[in-house]
Residue, then its C-alpha position, 0 to 999 in steps of 0.5 A: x182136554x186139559x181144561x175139562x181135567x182142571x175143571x173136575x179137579x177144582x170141582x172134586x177141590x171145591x167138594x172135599x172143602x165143604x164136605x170138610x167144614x160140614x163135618x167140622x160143625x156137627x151137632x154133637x156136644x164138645x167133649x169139654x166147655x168151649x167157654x171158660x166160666x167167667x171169673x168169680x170173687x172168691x169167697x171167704x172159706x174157699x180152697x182148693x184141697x185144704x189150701x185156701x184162696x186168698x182174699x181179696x182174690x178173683x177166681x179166673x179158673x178152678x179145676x178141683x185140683x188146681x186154681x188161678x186167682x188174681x188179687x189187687x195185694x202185692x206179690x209180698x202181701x201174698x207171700x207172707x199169706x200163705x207161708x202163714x197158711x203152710x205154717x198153720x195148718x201143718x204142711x210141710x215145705x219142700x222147697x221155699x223161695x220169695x223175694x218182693x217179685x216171685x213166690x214158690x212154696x212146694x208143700x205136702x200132707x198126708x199124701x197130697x202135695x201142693x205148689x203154690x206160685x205168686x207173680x206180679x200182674x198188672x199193679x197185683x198178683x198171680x197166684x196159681x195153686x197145682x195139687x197133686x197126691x204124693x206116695 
């Protein structure tokens, strides 16, 4: 008796797991891209909100309100780049701080704001740009 009552539940065990995968593998299309669209040069006169990506830089994402890029420049070079940027093209800067390892300027216009972070990678930089509207 006691082996016929392991048997069904190893059974009922045994059945639940294939109902569970087959439902796991449907047809119906993820309600967003399973795969990353592969990195990209950016080009010259490319941004994101007014805020341009710096050159020479890969575009490894770009969401339309923030990106992340790598360049083979040092962190410094990059820095200096967009503190030019935020000076030229009349945003203000919230906060500031730089040093030859790490970037960070918060910026805003005309009801946007904008973050704009530089990290050492590799022999170059991470830059990652986050937009956000301001009230």
């Amino acid at each position: 008796m006691k082996e016929s009552v392991f048997r069904g539940c190893a059974a009922a065990c045994a059945l639940a797991v294939v109902v569970g995968v087959g439902a796991c593998g449907g047809t119906s299309a993820p309600s967003h891209p399973s795969s990353p669209s592969p990195p990209a040069t950016a080009q010259a006169g490319e941004s994101i909100k007014g805020i341009p990506f710096y050159q020479p830089s890969t575009v490894r994402s770009n969401t339309g309100t923030s990106a992340t890029l790598t360049s083979p420049d040092p962190v410094t070079k990059v820095n200096d780049y967009y503190v030019g940027v935020v000076d030229a093209h009349g945003w203000d800067t919230v906060s500031k701080s730089t040093s030859a390892y790490h970037g960070n300027l918060t910026i805003k216009k005309s009801g946007q704001g904008a973050t704009i972070s530089v990290a050492p990678s590799g022999s170059g930089s991470l830059i990652s740009i986050s937009t956000y509207p301001t009230s």
